[in-house]
N, C-alpha and C positions, 0 to 999 in steps of 0.2 A: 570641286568648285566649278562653277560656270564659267564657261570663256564667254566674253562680252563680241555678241554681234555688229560687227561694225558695217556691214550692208545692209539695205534694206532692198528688196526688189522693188520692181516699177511692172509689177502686170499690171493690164486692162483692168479697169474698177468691174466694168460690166462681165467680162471672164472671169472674174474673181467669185463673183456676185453668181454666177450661172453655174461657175465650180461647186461650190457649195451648198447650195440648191440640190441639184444633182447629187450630191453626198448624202443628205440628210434624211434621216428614215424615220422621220417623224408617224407616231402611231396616234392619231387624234382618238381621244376618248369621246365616250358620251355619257351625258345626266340627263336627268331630268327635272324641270321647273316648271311652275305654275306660270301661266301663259303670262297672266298680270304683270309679274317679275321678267319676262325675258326681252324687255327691249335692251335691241342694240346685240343681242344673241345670234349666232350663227344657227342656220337650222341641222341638225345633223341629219338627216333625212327627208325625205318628202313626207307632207302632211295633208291629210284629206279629210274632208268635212264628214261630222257624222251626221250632220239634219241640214236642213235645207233653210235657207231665210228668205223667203217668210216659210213656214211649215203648212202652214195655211194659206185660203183666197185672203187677202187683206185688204180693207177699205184706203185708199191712198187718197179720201177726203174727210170732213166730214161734211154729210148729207144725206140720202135716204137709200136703201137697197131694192131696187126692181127686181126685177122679170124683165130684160130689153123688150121682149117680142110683145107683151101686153100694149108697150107705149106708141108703139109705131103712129097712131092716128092722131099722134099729141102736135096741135098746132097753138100758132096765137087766137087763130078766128074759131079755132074748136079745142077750148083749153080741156085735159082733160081731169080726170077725178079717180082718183084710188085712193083703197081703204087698209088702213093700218091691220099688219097682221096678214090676212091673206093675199093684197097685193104690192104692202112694202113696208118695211122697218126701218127706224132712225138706227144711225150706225154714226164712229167716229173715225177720227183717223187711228188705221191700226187694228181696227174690228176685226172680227172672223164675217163673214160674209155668210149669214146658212141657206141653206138649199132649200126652193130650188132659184134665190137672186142671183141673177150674175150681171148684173152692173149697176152702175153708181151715178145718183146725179147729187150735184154738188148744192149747197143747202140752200145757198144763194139762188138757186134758181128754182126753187119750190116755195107754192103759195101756201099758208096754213090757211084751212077751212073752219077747220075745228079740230080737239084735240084727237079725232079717228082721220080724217079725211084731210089729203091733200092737194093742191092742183099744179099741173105742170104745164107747158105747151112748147115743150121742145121730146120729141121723142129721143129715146136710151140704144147706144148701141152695145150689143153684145161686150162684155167685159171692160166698158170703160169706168175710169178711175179704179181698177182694182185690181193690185199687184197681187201675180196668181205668185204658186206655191214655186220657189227658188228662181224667184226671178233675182235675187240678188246671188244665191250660192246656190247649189242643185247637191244633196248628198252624194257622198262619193266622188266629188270631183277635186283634183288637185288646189288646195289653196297657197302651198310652197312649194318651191322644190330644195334639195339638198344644198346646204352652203347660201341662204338667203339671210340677207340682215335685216332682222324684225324691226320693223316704223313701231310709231307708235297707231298710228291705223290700221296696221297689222295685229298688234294685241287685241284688237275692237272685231276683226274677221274671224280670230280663232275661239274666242268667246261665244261671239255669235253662233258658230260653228257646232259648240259641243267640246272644244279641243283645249278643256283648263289646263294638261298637264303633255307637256310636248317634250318631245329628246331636242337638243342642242348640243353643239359641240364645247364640250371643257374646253375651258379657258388653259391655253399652254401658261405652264409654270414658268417664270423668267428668274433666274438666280443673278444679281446684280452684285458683283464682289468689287468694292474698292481696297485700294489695295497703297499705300505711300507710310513712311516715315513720319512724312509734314504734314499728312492728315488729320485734322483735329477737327469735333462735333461742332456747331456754329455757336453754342451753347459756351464753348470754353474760352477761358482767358488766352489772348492769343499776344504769341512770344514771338520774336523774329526768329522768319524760316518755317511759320506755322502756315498750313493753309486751311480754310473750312474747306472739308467735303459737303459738296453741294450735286456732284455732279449724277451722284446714286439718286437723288429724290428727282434729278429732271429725268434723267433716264428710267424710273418708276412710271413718270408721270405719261409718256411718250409710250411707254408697254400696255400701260391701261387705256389711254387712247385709242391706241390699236386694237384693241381686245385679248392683251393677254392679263396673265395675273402675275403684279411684280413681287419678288421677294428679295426686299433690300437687307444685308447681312452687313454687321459690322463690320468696321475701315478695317484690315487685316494689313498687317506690316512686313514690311520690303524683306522680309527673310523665306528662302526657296522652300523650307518644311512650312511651314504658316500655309505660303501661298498652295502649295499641292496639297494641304490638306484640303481646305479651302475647295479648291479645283473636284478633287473628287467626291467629296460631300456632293456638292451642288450636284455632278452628273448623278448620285442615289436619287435625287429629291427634285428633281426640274427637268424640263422639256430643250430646254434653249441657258446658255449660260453667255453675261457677259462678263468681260474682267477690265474691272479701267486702270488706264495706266499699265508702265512697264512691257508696253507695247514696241517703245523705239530700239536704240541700239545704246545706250546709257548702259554705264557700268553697273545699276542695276536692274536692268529693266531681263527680271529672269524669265517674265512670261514663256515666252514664245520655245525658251529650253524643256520646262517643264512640262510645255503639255504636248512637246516633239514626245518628251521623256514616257509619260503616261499616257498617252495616246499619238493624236497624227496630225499635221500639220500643212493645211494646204498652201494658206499663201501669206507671206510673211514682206507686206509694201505692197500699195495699189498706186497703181499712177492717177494721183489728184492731189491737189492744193485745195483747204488744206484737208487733212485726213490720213497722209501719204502712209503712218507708220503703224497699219493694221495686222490685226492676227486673227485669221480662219483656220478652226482645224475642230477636230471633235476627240473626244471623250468618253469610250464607251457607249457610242453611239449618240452620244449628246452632241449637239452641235455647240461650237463654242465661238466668241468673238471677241477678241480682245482690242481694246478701243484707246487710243492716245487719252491724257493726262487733258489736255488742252482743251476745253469747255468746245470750243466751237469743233473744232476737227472730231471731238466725240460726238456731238450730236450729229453731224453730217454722217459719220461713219455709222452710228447707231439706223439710220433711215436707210443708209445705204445697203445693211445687210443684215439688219438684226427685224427691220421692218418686215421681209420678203417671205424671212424665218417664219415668223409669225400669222402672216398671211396664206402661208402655203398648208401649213397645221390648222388655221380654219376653212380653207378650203373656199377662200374669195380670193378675187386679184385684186394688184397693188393699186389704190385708188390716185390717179394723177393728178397734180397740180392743172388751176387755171393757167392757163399764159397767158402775154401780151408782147407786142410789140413798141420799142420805147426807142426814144430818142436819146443817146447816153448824153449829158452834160461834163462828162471828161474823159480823159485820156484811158483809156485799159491796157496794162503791158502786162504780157502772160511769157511762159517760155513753151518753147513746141515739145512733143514728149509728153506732156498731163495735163489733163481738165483742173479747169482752174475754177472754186465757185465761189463766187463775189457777191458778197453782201448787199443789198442794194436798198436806195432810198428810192419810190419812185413819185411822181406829180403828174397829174393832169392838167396841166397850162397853154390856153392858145390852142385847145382843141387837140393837143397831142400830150401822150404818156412823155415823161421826160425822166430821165434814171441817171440817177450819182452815185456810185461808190462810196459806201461806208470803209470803215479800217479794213486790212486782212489778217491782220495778225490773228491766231490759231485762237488764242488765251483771253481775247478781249470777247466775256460774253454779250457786253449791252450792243455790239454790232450787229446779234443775231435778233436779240430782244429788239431793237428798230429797224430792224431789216423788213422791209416790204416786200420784198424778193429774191431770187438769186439769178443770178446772170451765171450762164456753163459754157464757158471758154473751151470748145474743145481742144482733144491734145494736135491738130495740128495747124493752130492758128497763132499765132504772137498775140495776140490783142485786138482791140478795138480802137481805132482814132474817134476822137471828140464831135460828134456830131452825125456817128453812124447810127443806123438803128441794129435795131440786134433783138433776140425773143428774149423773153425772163420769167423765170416760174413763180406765182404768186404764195407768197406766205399770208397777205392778209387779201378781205373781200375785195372783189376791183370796187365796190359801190363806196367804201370807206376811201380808197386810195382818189377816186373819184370827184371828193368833195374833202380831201384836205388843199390847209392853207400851203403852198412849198415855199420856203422861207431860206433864202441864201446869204451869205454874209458873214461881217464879224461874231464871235460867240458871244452871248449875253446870258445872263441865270434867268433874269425876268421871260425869255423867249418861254422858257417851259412854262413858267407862272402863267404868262397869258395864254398859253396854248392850255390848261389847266382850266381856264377861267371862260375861254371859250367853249370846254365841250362842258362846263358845269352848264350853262345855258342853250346851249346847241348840242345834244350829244352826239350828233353826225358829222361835227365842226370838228378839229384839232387842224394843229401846225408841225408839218414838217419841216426839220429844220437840217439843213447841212451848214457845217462850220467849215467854211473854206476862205475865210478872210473877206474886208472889205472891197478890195479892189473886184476878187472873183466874185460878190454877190453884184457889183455892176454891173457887170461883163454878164452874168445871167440874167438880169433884167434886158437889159441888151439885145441879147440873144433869144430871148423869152423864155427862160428855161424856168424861172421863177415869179410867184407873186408879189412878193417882198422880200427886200436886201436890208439889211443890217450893217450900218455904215458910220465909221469914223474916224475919217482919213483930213487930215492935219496938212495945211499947206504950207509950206514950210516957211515960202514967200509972203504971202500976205495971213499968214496965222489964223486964215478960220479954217471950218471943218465943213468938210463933203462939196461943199458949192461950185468950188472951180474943176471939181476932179468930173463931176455930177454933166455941168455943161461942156468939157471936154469929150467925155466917152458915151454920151446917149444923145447927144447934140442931132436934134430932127425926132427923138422919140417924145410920146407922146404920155409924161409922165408927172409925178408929185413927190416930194421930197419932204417928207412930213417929220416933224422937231417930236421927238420920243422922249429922251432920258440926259439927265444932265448925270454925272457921274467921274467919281475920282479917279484917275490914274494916279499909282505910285512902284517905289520897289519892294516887291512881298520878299521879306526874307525868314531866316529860321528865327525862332520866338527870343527875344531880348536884340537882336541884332548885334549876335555877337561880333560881327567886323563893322562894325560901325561906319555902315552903306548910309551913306546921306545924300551921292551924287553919283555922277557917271565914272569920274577921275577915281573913283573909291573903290569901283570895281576892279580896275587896274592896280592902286594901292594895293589890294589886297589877294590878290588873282583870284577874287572868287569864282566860282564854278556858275556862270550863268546860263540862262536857259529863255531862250528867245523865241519867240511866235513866227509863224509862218512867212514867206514873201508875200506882199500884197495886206498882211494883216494890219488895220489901224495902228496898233502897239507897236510896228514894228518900226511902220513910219516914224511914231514917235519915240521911240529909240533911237532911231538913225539920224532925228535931226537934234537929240541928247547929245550924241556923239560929236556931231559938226562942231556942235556949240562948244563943246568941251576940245575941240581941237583933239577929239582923238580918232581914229579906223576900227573897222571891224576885224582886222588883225590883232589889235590892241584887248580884244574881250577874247578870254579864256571860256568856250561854248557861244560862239557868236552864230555857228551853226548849228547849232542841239535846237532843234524846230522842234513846237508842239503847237498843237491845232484848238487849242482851246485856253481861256485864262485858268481852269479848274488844274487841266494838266501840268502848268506851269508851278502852278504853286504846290503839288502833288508832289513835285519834285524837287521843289526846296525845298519839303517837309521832310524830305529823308536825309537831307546831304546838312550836315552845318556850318558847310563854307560856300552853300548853294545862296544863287539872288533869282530874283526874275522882276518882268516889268508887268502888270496888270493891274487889275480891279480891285478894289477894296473887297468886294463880299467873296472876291476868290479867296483869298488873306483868312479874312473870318473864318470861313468855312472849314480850312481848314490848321486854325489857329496857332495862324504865321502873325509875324509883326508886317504892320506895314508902315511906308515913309510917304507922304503923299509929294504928287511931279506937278502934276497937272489938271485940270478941272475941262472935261472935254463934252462933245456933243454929241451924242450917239442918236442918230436921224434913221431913217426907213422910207427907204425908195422902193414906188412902185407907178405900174403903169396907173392914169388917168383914169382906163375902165377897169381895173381894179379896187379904185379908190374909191368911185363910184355907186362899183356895186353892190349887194345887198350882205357877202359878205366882208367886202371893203367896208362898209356902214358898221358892222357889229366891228371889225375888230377895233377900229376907230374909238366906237362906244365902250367897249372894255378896257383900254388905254385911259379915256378921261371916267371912266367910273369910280369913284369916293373908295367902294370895295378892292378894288387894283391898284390906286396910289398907294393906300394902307398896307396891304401885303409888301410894298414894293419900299415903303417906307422901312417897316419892320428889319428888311436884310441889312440896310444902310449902307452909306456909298452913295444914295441913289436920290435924285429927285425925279418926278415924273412931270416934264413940260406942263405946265398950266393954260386950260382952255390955248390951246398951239393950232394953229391955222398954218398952212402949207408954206415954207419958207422959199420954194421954187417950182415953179408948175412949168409947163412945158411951153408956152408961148417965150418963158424968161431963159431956155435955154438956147443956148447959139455957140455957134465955131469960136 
């Protein structure tokens, strides 16, 4: 039996990375394909032209073929006269040019006499308009070298060439073994404790990318004969082998014994968040990479050393990210000791990059699916404070990060809808959005870190929303506070309401397990001032601190507990069919700067907000009314200290 590994090391990712490299005795093969077929193929050799393009004088107009030296005497005042045949022939573009013409005047400048005789009055010089024999390729001369990635312009040179059937380097075999208990196809009825395996088709997807050839093998189960069988199959049949999962130090995570057991094992933990609990080691000369469980920590870990693999067997280097320079819009805490790589949102607002933290959690894949970059905390820094800049390596085009909306503030469902509805008409349009509450999308207008905030914050004292919080904290900016969505607050609980949650004293009646929104969040305010009314504290609520960053989350988490409550939205409730109790009928507004509002695409968003096609959508979720024909309820001259 396995003794379960309870350390994990903390080497260098990059000596980890260079260890294994260095290991690896990868033997590239080669085939061969018809030239047509090999874009995006590696060359496995140098390739050389067998004919020359053009092979012949070619005409490079269409017009007539001379003799230069006959025309010499050609003027306007002595136009002169030649005759078809012996002193020149109609040619096209592309013609062979016969001897003994060697140039070319263009048709436009020749008078027809009749159908033998021409006239011209510009004399010809030697070999004009007429591309001689390889002036575009000369045979025999290099058109690739070894380890080149065919364009598709390239398939068009080796054609030309004579070169239909070219060697290229075989695509390395990639053996993808998942490997869990909880594993089930996405296909299947799923039970608690069940997980779809998903993580073998991204990591297929990321091999082929790359240029290798994936072969994803069925989920194989948590038992140590399974998994070595498993193990040594793949090194008979593949190049490169990853294994997901069973990579930490869990009671059964046998990886990393097994293939100490059947082969060698270089490094078992890389100093990085996240990723931290990786396995290198090979195989029978196969190299092998075993990759945490955690969507996100596997794919980080996959690029970090399954990519290089890969790269090094075609014989190109690793191609790098874009970066940039950004302005972070919050806080970064890291620990010293490991690179930390952070998910990142980023905006072009007020002429600078502007970058917010998405989640870190390992598990949470949609933070990598909206991640616009990543920000690499080295290991000997703590962090980043609010407001520094710092580099970040791009996941998507800067030209797209460029011309998104950056959208800060409370979470709303509709935000995606109109960011949806925006790139249906714009497809260079979309909205970024971070959910960091109402008070923190102020504070980024403020700051300029944002185009629009998402706001609905509740005054406790005089009972409206956004207006006084709005002229407190941007007081001197130059901004519009424009009426969006009218919309229910209530408490989502689990389906019948089995504790029969009608008010705030009923959460304490019954100590249910509540689950409360952010500092700063609209929801929260209006909880807190639930509370007051109710003569109770935030002592008095059993999870007064369980914070979740969105109304989706909230009710996510009633759905599984059912003595859970929470405070939020009606189409959160629906969505994911919880009961709900309606509180309150509140105002969800959208702050942003003046030239914002203004501009051209301040104008469209504006116009997808009152468009008949976006109330209706917006209608459909329900909960929700969308402001009719709404005119700015505070512009910037009405705000003051």
């Amino acid at each position: 039996m396995y003794k379960r590994k309870i350390y994990l090391e903390d080497k260098p990712r990059l000596e980890a990375r260079d260890e294994i490299l260095a290991a690896s005795r990868l033997n590239p093969e080669k085939e061969y394909l018809f030239a047509a077929d090999a874009l995006g193929r590696v060359t496995a050799e140098p390739i050389f032209a067998r004919v020359s393009m053009p092979h012949y004088h070619a005409s490079a107009m269409d017009g007539i073929a001379v003799y230069a030296e006959t025309t010499y005497n050609a003027h306007e005042q002595h136009p002169l006269h030649l005759k078809r045949g012996g002193q020149f022939c109609y040619v096209d573009t592309g013609n062979a040019i016969p001897s003994p013409f060697n140039a070319v005047i263009m048709i436009e400048h020749v008078q027809v006499i009749d159908e033998d005789t021409i006239e011209i009055i510009e004399p010809a010089t030697p070999w004009q308009h007429i591309r001689p024999i390889g002036e575009d390729i000369v045979q025999e001369e290099m058109l690739f070298p070894q380890g080149h990635v065919l364009r598709p312009a390239d398939l068009g040179v080796l054609l030309a060439a004579q070169q239909t059937v070219i060697p290229v380097v075989k695509k390395p075999v990639v053996t993808i073994i998942p490997t869990g208990n909880e594993l089930v196809d996405a296909a299947s009825e799923l039970a608690s404790g069940n997980i779809i395996e998903f993580n073998g088709t991204v990591f297929a997807g990321f091999v082929k990318e790359w240029g290798g050839e994936p072969k994803l093998r069925a989920i194989v189960k948590d038992e140590p004969d399974r998994i070595k069988e498993a193990l040594l199959e793949a090194a008979e049949t593949s190049d490169i082998i990853v294994i997901n999962a069973g990579s930490s130090a869990g009671s059964k995570d046998y990886t990393v014994h097994i293939i100490a057991e059947i082969g060698e094992v270089f490094t078992h933990g890389v100093a990085a968040r996240p990723g931290k609990p990786v396995i290198l080691g090979k195989i029978n000369e196969k190299m092998v990479v075993g990759v945490p469980g955690y969507p996100v920590s596997a794919y980080l870990a996959l690029e970090w050393f399954v990519r290089p693999l890969v790269c090094k067997y075609l014989g190109i280097p690793v191609p790098e990210r874009q970066k940039v320079t950004v302005k972070l819009g919050r806080r970064i805490v890291s620990s010293m000791g490991a690179e930390d790589f952070v998910r990142m949102n980023i905006g072009y607002v007020n002429g600078q990059f502007v970058a917010n933290p998405l989640t870190r959690a390992a598990g949470v894949t949609m933070s990598y699916v909206r991640a616009d970059g990543l920000l690499i905390v080295p290991p000997n820094m703590i962090g980043y404070e609010q407001g520094d800049t710092a580099e970040v390596e791009l996941l998507r085009p800067l030209e797209e990060i460029e011309k998104a909306i950056v959208f800060s503030g409370s979470h709303d469902m509709t935000i995606d809808l109109l960011s949806s509805e925006l790139k249906r008409v714009r497809n260079d349009l979309k909205i970024v959005s971070s959910h960091v509450g109402s008070m923190a999308g102020i504070m980024a207008i403020r700051k300029g870190e944002a185009h629009v905030a998402g706001i609905h914050l509740l005054d406790p004292s005089t009972k409206q929303y956004n207006i006084s919080y709005v002229r407190k904290i941007v007081a001197g900016l130059d901004i519009v506070l424009y009426p969006f969505l009218k919309r229910k607050q209530g408490w989502i609980l689990p389906k019948g309401n089995p504790l029969e949650i009608e008010a705030a004293a009923d959460l304490v009646r019954t100590n249910a397990n509540f689950v409360n929104r952010q500092k700063g969040a609209g929801t929260r305010i209006l909880f807190d001032l639930l509370l007051e009314e109710a003569g109770l504290s935030e002592e008095d609520i059993n999870g007064y601190d369980r914070e979740m960053f969105s109304h989706l989350a909230v009710a996510a988490e009633v759905k599984g507990d059912t003595h859970g409550a929470g405070l939020g939205i009606y189409p959160a409730a629906m969505a994911m069919d919880l009961e709900f109790v309606p509180v309150a009928d509140e105002e969800y507004d959208l702050l942003m700067t003046r030239s914002f509002y203004e501009s051209e695409s301040g104008r469209l968003l504006i116009s997808m907000i009152q468009s008949a096609r976006f109330k209706e959508q917006v209608e459909k979720i329900g909960g929700y009314q969308v402001v009719e024909n709404a005119e700015p309820k505070l512009l910037a001259e009405e705000v003051t200290e």
